[in-house]
N, C-alpha and C positions, 0 to 999 in steps of 0.2 A: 297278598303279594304275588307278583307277578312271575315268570321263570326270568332269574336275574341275565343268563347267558342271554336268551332270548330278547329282553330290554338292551342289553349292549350290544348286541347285534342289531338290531332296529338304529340302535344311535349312528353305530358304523355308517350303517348304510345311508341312513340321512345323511351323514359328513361328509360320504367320499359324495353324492349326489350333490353337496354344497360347493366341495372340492372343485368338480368337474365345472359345475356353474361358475367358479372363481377364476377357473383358470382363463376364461374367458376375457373376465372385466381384470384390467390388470393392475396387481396389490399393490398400494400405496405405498410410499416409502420417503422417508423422512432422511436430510442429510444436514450435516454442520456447517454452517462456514462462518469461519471464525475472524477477528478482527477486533487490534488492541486500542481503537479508540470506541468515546460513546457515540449513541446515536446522534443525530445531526449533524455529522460528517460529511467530510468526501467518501468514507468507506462504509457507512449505510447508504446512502445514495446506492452504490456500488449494489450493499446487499439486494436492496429493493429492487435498483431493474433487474437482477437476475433472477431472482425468487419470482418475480412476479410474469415474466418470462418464461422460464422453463413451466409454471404451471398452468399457465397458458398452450404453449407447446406439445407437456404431457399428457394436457385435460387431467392433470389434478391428480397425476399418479407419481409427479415428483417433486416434494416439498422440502422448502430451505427452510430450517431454522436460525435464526441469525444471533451470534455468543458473541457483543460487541463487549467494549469496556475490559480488555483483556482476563478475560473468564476462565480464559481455557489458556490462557498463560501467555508472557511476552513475546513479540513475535519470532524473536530466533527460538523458545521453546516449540510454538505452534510450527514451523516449519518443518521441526523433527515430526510434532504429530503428522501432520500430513502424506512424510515420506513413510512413516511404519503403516498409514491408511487410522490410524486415530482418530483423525481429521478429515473431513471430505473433500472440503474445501476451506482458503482463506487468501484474504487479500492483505499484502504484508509491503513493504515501503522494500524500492529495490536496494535502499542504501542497507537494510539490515537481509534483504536475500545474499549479497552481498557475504553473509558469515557462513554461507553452504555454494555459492558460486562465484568465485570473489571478481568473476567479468562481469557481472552486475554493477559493482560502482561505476563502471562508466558511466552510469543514470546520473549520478551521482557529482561527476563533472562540475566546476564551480563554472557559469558562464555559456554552459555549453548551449542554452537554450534562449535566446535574444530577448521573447517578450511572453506573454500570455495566451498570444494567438502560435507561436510556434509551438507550444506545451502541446496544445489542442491537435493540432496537426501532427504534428512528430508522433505526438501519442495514439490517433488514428490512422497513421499509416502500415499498410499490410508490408510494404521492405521489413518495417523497423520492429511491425511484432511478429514476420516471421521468423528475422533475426534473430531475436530474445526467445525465441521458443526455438530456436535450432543451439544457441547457446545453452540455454539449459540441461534440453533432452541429450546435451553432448558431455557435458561435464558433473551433472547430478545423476543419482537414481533417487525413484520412488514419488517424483512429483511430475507434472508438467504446467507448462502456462497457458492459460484460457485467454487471457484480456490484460492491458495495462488500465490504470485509475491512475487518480492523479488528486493532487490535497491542495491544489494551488501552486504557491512558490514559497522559500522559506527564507525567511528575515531574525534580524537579530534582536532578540530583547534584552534587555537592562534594568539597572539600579541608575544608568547613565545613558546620556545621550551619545550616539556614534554620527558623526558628518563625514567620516572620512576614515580610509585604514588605518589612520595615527591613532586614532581614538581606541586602537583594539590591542593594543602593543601591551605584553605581558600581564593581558587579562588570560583567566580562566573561563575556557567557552566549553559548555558540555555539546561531546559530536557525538554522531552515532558511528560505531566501530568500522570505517571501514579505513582501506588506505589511501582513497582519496582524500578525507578529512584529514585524516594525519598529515599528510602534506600539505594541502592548503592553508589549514587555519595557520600553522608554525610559520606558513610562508609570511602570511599574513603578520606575522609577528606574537603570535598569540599561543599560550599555552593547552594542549585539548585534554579534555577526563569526558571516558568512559564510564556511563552508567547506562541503565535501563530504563525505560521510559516515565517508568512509574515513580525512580526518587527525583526528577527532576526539579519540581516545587520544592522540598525540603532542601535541595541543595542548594538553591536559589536562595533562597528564606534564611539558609544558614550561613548562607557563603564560602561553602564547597565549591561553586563556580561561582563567578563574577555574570555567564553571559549564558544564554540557552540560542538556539536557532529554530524556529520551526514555522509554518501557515497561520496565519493570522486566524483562521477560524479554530485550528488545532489551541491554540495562544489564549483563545477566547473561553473555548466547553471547557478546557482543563483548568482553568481561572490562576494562567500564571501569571495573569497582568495583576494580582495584589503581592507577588512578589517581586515579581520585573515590571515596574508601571511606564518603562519608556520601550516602546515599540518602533525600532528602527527601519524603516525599508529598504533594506539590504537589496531581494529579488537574487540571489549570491545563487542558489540554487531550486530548480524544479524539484517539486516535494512526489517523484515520482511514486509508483507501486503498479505491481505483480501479484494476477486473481492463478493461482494455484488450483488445481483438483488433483484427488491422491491417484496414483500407479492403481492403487489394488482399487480402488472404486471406477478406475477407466477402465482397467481392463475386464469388470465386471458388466461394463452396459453392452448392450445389442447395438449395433449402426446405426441403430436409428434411434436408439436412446442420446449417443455420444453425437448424434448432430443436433438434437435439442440443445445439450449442454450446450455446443458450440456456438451455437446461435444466440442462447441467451447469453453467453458470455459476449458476444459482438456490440450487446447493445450498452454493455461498459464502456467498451473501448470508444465507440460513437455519444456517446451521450454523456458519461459523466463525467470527464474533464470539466469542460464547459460549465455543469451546475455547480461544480467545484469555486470555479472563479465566480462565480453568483453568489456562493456563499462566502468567500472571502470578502466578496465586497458589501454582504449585509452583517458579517462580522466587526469592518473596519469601522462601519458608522456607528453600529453599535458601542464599540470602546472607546467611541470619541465621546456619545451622548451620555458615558459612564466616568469621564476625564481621562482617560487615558491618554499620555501623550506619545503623538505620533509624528514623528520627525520625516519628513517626506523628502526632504533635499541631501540625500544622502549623494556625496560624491562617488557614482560608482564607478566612475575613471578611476579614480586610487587601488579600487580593488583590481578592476580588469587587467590593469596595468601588469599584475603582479600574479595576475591566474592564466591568462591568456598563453604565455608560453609550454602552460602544464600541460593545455590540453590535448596536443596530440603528444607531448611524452607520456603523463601516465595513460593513454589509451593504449600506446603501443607498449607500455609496460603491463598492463593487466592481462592482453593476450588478442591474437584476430579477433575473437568475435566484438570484443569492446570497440578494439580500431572501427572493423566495418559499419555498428551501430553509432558511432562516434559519427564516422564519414557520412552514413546515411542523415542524421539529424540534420548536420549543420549543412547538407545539399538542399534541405527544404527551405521552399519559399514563403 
């Protein structure tokens, strides 16, 4: 046997010599970003250009791992992780950021966004995500905003067909919590229940609600077309979202680490809307070729009618920042 201090000293010294050599190449590091639907989504879409992106960017020193399928928990839970830094990142629907910023639902607005080409726009334009990042960093701590996504638009499904807002009167529609729902749907004539993403099937199935709303391709992965088999085209609302990175992981990168982020988060905010409604629309043929029925001629004059005046009151009810993202949308061409 050898002098043992001797052997640990030789090791040392190889180490700090590997040390030194490391400090060079720089250490890889692995991050979260989390998101409650499964893959083939609007928000893997989302995960992929960014992951593939930043390592690109980093040369392979900053790698995404992606916790779809709500893994790491529903998304008002994941927001918490993100602000304690639990979380690295995640991209979460603005109607449920909405439960930590409540000028978020302005997204949220029934109407507010005309067709499929304004989603895209609105959603690419730097007014509209400096806005929503000047909103947040003003009224939140411990998160900020990278990029908007987007899941398409969101429609109504049933046990029944809807041609018109008569058809919705003293139904049960599961919304998601914000107070723009709560207003609209009631306006609408309809009763709303809150739940979380995950029981909505079983409510459906049991008839705890009568009605869901959500993206045709959301409608589709989560298979609630065997409990709701009529698929209405409402278009009621843009199925927005907000890419998230924690406080404690920003203020841990170097300037030149936080312009990779930036950068890859850009190529959300440019590119995947768009594949979004690509996939709505290899969703919609799909649930036809499966019998799904899909009601196309929904009267959406009945609904306008009856949301149109909301939308600049509850803008100016949730606060400036909703107003001026409100005003910016609907000024795009």
């Amino acid at each position: 046997m050898g002098n043992p201090a001797k052997i640990v000293g030789v090791a040392m010294a190889a180490a700090a010599v590997l040390l030194s050599a490391g400090a060079w190449a720089q250490e890889v590091k692995h991050y979260r970003f989390a998101y409650d639907q499964p893959r083939n989504t609007g928000y893997s879409i989302a995960g992929d250009l960014f992951a593939d992106k930043l390592k690109e960017l980093s040369k392979g020193t900053m790698i995404i791992d992606q916790y779809p399928g709500a893994q790491l928990g529903q998304e008002p839970q994941v927001l918490q992780l993100v602000r304690s830094g639990d979380v690295e990142f995640a991209i979460i629907s603005s109607a449920n950021t909405a439960t930590i910023s409540p000028q978020a639902g302005v997204m949220s607005l029934h109407f507010l966004f005309r067709d499929e080409n304004h989603v895209i726009k609105g959603l690419a334009d730097p007014r509209v995500f400096e806005t929503l990042r000047t909103m947040i960093d003003e009224t939140t701590q411990g998160l900020h905003v990278i990029a908007t996504g987007s899941q398409g638009v969101r429609h109504m499904y049933s046990k029944k067909e809807i041609h018109g807002v008569g058809d919705i009167k003293g139904l049960k529609v599961r919304v998601q919590a914000t107070a723009t729902e709560d207003t609209m749907f009631p306006a609408y004539g309809a009763q709303t229940v809150h739940m979380p993403f995950g029981s909505v099937y079983t409510s459906l199935q049991t008839g705890v609600v009568d009605v869901a709303e959500n993206s045709i391709n959301v409608y589709l992965v989560n298979k609630h077309y065997e409990v709701a088999p009529v698929l209405n085209i409402t278009e009621h609302e843009a199925n927005n979202a907000l890419v998230f990175v924690s406080d404690k992981l920003w203020q841990s990168l170097s300037p030149e680490q936080k312009q990779w982020v930036q950068t890859a988060a850009n190529e959300i905010s440019a590119k995947e809307p768009a594949k979004a409604f690509e996939l709505e629309r290899t969703a919609a043929a799909k649930l036809k070729s499966i019998g799904v029925k899909i009601v196309g001629d929904v009267d959406k004059k009945s609904f306008t009618v009856v949301a149109d005046p909301y939308l600049d009151k509850l803008a100016k009810e949730l606060g400036p920042h909703a107003e001026k993202i409100k005003d910016l949308i609907r000024s795009i061409n």
